[in-house]
Structures are given as C-alpha cells and as structure tokens.
C-alpha positions in Angstrom: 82.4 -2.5 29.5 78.9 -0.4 28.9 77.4 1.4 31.1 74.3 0.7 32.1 71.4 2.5 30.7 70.6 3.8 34.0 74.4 5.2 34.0 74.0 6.6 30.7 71.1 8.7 30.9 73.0 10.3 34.5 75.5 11.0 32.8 73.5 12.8 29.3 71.4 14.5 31.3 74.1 15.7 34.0 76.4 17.0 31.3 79.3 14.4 32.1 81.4 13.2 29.8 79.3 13.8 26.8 82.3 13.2 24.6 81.7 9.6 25.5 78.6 9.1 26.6 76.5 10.7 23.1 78.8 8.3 21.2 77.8 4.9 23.1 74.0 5.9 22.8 74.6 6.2 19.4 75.7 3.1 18.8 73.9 1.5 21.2 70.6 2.8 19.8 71.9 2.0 16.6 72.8 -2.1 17.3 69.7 -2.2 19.1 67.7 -1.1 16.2 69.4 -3.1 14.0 69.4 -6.3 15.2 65.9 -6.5 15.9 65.2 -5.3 12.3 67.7 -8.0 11.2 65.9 -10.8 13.0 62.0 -9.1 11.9 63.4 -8.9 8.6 64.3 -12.5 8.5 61.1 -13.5 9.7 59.1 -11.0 7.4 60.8 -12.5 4.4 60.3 -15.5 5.5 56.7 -14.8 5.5 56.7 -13.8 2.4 58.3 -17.0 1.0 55.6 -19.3 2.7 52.5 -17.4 1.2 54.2 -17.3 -2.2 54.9 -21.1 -2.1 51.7 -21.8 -0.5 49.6 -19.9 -3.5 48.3 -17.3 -0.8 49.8 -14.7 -2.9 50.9 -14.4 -6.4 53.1 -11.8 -7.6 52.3 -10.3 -11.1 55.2 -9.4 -13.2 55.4 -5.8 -11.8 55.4 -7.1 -8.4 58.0 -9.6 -9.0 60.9 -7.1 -10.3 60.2 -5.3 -7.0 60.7 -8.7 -5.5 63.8 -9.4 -6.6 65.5 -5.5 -7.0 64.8 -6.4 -3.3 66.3 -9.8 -2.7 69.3 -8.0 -5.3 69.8 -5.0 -2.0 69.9 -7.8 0.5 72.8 -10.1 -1.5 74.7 -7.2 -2.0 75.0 -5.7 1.1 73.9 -8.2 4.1 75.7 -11.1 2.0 78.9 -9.4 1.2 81.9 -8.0 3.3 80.7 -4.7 4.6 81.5 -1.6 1.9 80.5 2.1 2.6 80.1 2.9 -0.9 77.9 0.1 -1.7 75.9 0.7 1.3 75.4 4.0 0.7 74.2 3.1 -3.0 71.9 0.6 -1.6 70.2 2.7 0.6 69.7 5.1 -2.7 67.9 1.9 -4.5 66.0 0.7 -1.2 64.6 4.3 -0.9 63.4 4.4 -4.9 61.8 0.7 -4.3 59.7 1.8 -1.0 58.6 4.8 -3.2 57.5 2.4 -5.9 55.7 0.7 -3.4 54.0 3.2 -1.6 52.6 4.5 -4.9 51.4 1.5 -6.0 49.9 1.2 -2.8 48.0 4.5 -2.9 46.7 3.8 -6.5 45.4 0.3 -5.1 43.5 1.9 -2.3 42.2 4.5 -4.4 40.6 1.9 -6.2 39.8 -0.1 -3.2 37.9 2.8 -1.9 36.0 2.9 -5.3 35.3 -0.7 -5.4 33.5 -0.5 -1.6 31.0 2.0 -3.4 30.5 -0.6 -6.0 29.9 -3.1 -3.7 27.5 -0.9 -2.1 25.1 -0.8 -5.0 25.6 -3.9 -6.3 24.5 -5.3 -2.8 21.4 -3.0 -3.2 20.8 -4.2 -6.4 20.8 -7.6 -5.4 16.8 -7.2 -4.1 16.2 -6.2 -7.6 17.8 -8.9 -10.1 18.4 -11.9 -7.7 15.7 -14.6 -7.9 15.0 -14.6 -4.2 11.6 -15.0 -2.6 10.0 -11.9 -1.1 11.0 -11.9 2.5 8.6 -11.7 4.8 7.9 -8.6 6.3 10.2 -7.0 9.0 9.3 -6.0 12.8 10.7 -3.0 12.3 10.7 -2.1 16.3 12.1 -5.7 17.2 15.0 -4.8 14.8 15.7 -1.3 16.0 15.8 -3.0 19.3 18.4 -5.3 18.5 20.5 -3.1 16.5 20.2 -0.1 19.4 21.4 -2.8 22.3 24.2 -3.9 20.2 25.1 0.0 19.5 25.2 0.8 22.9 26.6 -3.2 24.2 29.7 -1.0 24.9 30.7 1.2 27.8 33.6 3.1 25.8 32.0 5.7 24.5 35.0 5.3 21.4 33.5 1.9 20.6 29.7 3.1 20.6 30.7 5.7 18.3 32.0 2.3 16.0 28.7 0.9 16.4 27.0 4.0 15.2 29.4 4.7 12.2 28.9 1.0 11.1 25.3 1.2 11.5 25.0 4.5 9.5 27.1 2.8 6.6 24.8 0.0 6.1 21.1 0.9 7.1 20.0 2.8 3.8 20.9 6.4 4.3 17.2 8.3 4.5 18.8 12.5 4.6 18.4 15.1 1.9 21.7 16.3 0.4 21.0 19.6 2.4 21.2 17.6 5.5 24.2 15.6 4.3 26.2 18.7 3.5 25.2 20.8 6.8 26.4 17.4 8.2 30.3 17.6 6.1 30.5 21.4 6.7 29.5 21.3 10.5 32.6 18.1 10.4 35.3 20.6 8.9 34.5 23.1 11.8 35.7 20.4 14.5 39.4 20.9 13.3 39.7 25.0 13.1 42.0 24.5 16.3 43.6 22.0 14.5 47.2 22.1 12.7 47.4 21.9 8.5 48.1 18.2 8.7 45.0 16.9 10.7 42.8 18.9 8.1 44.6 17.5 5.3 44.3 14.1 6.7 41.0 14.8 7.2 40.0 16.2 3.6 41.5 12.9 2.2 40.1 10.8 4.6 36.6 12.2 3.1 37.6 12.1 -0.7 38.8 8.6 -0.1 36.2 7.5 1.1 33.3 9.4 -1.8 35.6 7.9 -4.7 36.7 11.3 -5.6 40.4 10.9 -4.5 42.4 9.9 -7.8 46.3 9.7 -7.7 48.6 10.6 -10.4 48.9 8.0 -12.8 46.2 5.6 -11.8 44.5 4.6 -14.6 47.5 3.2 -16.4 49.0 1.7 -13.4 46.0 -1.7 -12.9 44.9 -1.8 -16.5 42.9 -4.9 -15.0 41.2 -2.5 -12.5 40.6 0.3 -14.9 38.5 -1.3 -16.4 36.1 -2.5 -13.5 35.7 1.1 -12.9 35.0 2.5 -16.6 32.6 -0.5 -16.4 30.5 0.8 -13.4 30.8 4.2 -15.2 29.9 3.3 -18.7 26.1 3.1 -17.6 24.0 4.6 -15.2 23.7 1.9 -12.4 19.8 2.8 -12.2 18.8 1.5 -15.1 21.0 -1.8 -15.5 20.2 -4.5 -17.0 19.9 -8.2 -15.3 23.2 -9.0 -17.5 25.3 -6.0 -16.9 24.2 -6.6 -13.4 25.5 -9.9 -13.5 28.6 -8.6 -15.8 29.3 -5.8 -13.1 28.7 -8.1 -10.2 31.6 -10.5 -11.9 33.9 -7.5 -12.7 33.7 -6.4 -9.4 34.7 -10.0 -7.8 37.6 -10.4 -10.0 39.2 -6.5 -9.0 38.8 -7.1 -5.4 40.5 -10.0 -5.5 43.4 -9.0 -7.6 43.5 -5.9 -5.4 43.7 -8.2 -2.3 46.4 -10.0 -3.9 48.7 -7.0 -5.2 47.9 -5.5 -1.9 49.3 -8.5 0.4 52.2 -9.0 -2.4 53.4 -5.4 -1.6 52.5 -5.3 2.3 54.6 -8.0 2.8 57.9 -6.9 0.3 57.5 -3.4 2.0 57.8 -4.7 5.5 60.9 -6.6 4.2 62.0 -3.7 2.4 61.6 -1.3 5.7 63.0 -3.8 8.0 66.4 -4.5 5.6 66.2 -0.1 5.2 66.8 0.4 9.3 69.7 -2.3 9.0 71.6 -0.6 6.3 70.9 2.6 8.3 72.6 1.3 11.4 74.9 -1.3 10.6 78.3 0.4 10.5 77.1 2.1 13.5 77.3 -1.7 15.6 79.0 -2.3 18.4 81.6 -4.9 18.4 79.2 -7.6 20.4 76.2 -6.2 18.2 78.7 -7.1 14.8 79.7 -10.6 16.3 76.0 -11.5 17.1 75.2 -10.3 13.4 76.2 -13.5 12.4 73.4 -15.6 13.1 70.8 -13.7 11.4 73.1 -13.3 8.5 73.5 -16.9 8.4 69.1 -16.5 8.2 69.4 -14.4 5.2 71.6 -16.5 3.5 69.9 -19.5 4.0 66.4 -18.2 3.3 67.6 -16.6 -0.2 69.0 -20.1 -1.1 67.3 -22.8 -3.2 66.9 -25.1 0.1 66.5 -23.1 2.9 66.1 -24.5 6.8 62.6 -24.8 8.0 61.7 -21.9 9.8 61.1 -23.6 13.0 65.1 -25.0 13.6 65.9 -21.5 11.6 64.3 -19.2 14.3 64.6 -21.2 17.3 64.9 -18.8 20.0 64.9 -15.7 18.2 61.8 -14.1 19.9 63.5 -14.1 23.6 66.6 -12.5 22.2 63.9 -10.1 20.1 62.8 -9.1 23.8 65.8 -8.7 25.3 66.3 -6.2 22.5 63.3 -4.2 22.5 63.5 -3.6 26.4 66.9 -2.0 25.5 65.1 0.3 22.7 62.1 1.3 25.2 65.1 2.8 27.7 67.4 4.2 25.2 64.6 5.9 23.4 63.7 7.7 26.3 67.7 9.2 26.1 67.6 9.8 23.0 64.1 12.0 23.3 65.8 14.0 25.7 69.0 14.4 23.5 67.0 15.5 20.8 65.3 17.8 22.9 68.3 19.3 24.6 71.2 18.7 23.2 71.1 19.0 19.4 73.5 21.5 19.6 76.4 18.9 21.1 75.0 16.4 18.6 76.7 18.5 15.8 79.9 19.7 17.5 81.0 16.2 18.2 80.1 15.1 14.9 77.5 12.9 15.1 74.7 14.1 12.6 74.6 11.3 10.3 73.9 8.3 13.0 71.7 10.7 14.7 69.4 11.5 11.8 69.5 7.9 10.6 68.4 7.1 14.2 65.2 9.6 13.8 64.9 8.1 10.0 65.1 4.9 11.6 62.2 5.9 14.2 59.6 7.4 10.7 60.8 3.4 9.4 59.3 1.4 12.5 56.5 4.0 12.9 52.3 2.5 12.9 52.6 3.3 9.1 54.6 0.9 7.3 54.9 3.4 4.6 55.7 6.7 6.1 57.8 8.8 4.9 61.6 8.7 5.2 62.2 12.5 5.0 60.7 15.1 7.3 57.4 16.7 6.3 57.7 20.0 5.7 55.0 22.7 6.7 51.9 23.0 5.1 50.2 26.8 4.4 48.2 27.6 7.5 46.5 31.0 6.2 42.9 30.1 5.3 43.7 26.5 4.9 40.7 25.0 7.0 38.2 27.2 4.6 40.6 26.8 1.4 40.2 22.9 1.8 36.6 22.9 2.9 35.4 24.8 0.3 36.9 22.3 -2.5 35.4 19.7 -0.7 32.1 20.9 -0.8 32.2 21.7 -4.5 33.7 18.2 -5.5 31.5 16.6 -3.1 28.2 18.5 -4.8 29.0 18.2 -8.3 29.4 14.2 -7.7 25.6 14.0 -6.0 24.3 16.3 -8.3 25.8 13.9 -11.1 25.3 10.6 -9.9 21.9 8.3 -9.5 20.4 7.7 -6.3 21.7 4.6 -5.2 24.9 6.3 -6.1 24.4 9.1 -3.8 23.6 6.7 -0.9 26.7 4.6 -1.4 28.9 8.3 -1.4 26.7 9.5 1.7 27.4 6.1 3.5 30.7 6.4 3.1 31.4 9.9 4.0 29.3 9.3 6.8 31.2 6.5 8.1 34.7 8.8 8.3 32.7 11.7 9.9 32.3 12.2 13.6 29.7 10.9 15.2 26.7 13.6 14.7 24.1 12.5 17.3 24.2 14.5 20.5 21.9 11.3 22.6 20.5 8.1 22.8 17.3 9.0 21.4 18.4 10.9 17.8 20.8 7.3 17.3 17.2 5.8 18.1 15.0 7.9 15.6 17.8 7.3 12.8 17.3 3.5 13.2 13.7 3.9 13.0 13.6 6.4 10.5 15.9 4.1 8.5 14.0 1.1 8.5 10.7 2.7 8.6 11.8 4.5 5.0 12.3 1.0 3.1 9.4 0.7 1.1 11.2 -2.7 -0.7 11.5 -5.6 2.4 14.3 -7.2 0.1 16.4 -3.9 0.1 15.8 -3.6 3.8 16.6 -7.1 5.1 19.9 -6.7 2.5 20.7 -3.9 4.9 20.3 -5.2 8.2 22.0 -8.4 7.4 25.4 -6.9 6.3 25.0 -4.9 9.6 24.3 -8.1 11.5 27.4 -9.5 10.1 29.3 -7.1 12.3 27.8 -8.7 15.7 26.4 -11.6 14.8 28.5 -15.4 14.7 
C-alpha cells in the first residue's frame, strides 16, 4: 500500500529509506501528472473539435497538417499497446510540432502588435475621412473629472497604475520626443538590480510593443498579413487619401481577423499538444492503479478521434471531481519534490532516477502560466554591460523609427511604449495635469471625442 504523503515527505526529508521512498515519489508525481494531463487533454481536444465544427475557428492548410501530425502522436502512442521506442520517437515529433507552433505564434503576435499601431491611426483618422457631424464641443474639466475618478476608483495601487497605462494609451499623447525618450531611458534604469532575463524581457516587451520587433522569417510565413503591413507602409499615412483610407481601413479588418483565427487555431492545438507532451513524459512512469485507471480516458481519446464520438456531457461525466482529487495530490507532492531538488540531487543520480526526475521538472516548464515555454532549460545570458548594451540599441531603433515616421505615427509608437512602461507620475496631481493637458491640446473635437470614447470603453457598459 502507499504511504501517505504525509509519510513520504518524513521519510525524504529524514533520510529513511530513500531507496524506496525517491522511487514512489517518482512515480507518484509522475501518475499524478499524467492523469490529470490525460483527462485536460481530452477535454482540450475536445474543445478544439466543437469550435472547429461550430465555424468558430477554421484551420488553413498549414494549421491543419499541424492538426493532424497531432492527432497522428496521439493514435500511435495513447491508442496503441505501450512501446518505448515509439514513445521515445513521439516525444521527438511532439517537441518539433510545439516548436512549429510557438514560431508561428511569435510571427502572429509580431504582427498583431503591428496591427494595434494601425489601428491606432486609423482610429485617428476616422475624424478626418468619416462623414460624421462635428461634435459638439467637449467640457474638458467634466471629462477629466470622470476619467480621474475612474483612474483612481481603485484602492490597489496595481490596478490604478492599469487605469493610468490605459488612459495614457488612448488620450492623444501631447510630449516631445525629448520627453518620451528621458521617459524610456529613466524605465531601463528600474532594472540595473535586475538579472539578464528581466531586462531582456523587458527590451522586447518595448520593441513589441513600437512595431520594431520582427522575427526570423516573418514576412514569408502570413503572406495574407504581409501584405496589410507593406500596405500601411507603401504611403505615408499623413497624406492618405479617403480611398486608401478606406482600402487600409478594409485591409486592416481582414488581418485581424485572420490573425484571431490562426491564433485560436494554434492556442488550442498547443494546449492539446502540451497536455498529450506531459503524458508521454510520464506514462511508463505509472503506477499500477494510475495504468488501470488509464483506461477511461483512453477510452476518451479513442472515442473523440472517431467519426462518431460521445457527447461530451455522458463522455466527461465526473471527470472534474476525480481532476481534484488529483491536483490536491500534485500541490503536496510538489512540495517533496522542491525539497528533493533542493537537497537531494545528489541521491537522485546514484539511484538512477535522472530521466523521470528531469521529465518531472520538463513536465513542470509544460504546465507553467506560458503555454509555450520552453521545454529545455534556459541557459545564462551575458551579464557584463547588458543593461547599457540593450538600452542603448533600444534608444537608437526607437529614434531612428520617430525620426522616420509621420506624426500620427509617432503618437501610435509613443502610446504604445508608454503603455508597457512603468507608471511615470510620482502623485495625484501630475496623472491630473496629463488629462488636462491632453484634452486641452486637441485642437480637432472629432479627434478628441475619438479618444475619450475608446477609453470610455474600458469603464463604461
């Protein structure tokens, strides 16, 4: 019989019986993890299923050999009598598709990214080309009113600061570039404490958001969204037209929407594809209760790859309390295994147990908050005048594109850089002066009442 977990971890962290006792948590930690990815995995794909069949999403051809190289893993392995070698090959082919995925999934918000500073002008250009009567003229200290009590609504000072970033991203940005950089460099200076990995989150954050992050390979991989943005670069979007307003306006509707749809498409095969990854991980790791209780949601998999599958409701009937039961397991034997890793690596390896316990840790990366982390550990990144080495390319990139681009340009890339920095004003009373400043520098009412509706939209039902 199993100990309990209680037993367990006495025995791990006295020392006792090791020889045993690293072994069970092992595979204890290893059924525990995955069954519950078999059963999420079940449930994912049958999400997946339901929003294809329902028209929600629509794979494109690409999309759809992922799909089924996919569904191929899952026959193979979950379907057939258990193999090493084959399991060991799939887990080769599983780790290629999530690649595929997650760079496809870069490339898409790359362009999503883009497409948000698109949207910015072209909402800014609406005052200009849409036939809509003059609006009559704002109270500029009613509206800084409103907009300061919903800003400050809050007590957490976490969700103020959301007010204020969403607030800076829509009123129009009134700061000379001066200002804006001070602003960017000052941001940098915030993370000189801080390890490689928080400044290079940081630097991409900020390139993401300005348009000037460009992965390898993405203007051949959306040939469909390529286009939209050599479009909205094949004319200075100051001196448009009403048609290639209208043209641009179009182009831009159609790429977000194929964006949202390759972008759901390949959320939803990648949480498959990472739930069916930490069972192939674990699975001849089982227990013999975890193996016999395998057979239900094999008996899932089957029936949801077949041609008439049960309806989901009979299919998952009281999955989620055994799903429970499971993850109050996980919550106590991940507490071992933290101390295990912590203390006892060294007894990890002379009893052998390597593999399961870095497909355990690989298994953690899988069921992280990203859905497409990593499966190998990151290695270090140059410390040595890495703040100022990063900061520095920033700044140039960053100045070349405002020196480069047209006005409303520039406010769309300030906005958005804006938005990822933290928050700049030290009071109540410089967050009031920006309102006021911002609304007081519209000289056009359409422009300005464009503005403060899309930040309305954020507080007002």
């Amino acid at each position: 019989m199993d100990k309990t977990i209680r037993q367990l971890t006495g025995d791990i962290k006295a020392g006792r019986n090791l020889e045993q006792a690293l072994p069970e948590l092992m595979n204890r930690m290893a059924s525990a993890y995955g069954m519950l990815s078999y059963y999420n995995m079940n449930m994912e794909l049958s999400v997946l299923l339901e929003a294809k069949e329902e028209g929600m999403i629509k794979p494109g051809r690409t999309v759809k050999e992922l799909e089924e190289k996919l569904y191929d893993i899952m026959r193979k392995t979950l379907l057939d009598a258990f193999s090493p070698d084959v399991y060991d090959e799939a887990i080769k082919e599983l780790a290629e598709l999530r690649e595929k995925i997650i760079t496809k999934m870069d490339i898409l918000t790359a362009y999503t990214d883009l497409f948000i500073l698109y949207e910015y002008v072209i909402n800014r250009l609406e005052a200009v080309f849409e036939e809509t009567e003059e609006p009559a003229a704002m109270d500029n200290d009613a509206v800084a009113k409103e907009i300061l009590q919903w800003i400050f609504s809050e007590e957490e000072p976490a969700l103020i600061n959301e007010h204020i970033k969403e607030m800076v991203s829509c009123l129009p940005v009134r700061m000379t570039k001066g200002k804006f950089l001070e602003l960017v460099e000052n941001a940098f200076s915030i993370y000189k404490e801080s390890d490689p990995k928080s400044v290079e989150m940081f630097d991409y954050m900020l390139r993401s958001a300005s348009g000037l992050y460009t992965p390898k390979g993405m203007a051949k991989s959306y040939a469909k969204l390529d286009k939209v943005k050599k479009l909205f670069e094949s004319k200075s979007l100051a001196e448009l037209s009403g048609e290639e307003y209208a043209e641009r306006k179009d182009a831009l509707a159609e790429g977000t929407e194929y964006i949202r749809n390759a972008t759901e498409c390949l959320s939803d095969i990648q949480a498959v594809a990472n739930a069916l990854m930490t069972v192939l991980l674990t699975k001849q790791y089982f227990t013999l209760s975890a193996e016999r209780a395998s057979a239900r949601p094999q008996e899932m998999t089957k029936s949801l790859l077949s041609e008439t599958p049960v309806e989901a409701e009979v299919l998952f009937a009281g999955v989620e309390t055994e799903m429970e039961a499971i993850s109050e397991e996980i919550m106590g034997l991940e507490a071992v295994l933290l101390y295990v890793k912590e203390n006892l690596e060294k007894q990890i390896n002379e009893l052998m147990l390597s593999v399961v316990y870095h497909r355990l840790l690989t298994v953690q990366r899988l069921n992280s908050s990203s859905a497409y982390a990593s499966l190998e550990e990151e290695g270090p990144v140059e410390e040595d005048g890495y703040l100022q080495k990063v900061k520095d390319a920033f700044l140039i990139d960053i100045k070349n594109a405002l020196e480069n681009g047209s006005r409303i340009q520039n406010r769309a890339v300030m906005a958005a850089v804006l938005r990822e920095l933290p928050v700049f004003f030290n009071n109540h009373t410089e967050v009031m002066n920006y309102v006021r400043n911002a609304l007081d520098g519209c000289r056009d009412e359409k422009e300005k009442k464009i503005s403060v509706d899309l930040l309305r939209s954020y507080y007002q039902v």
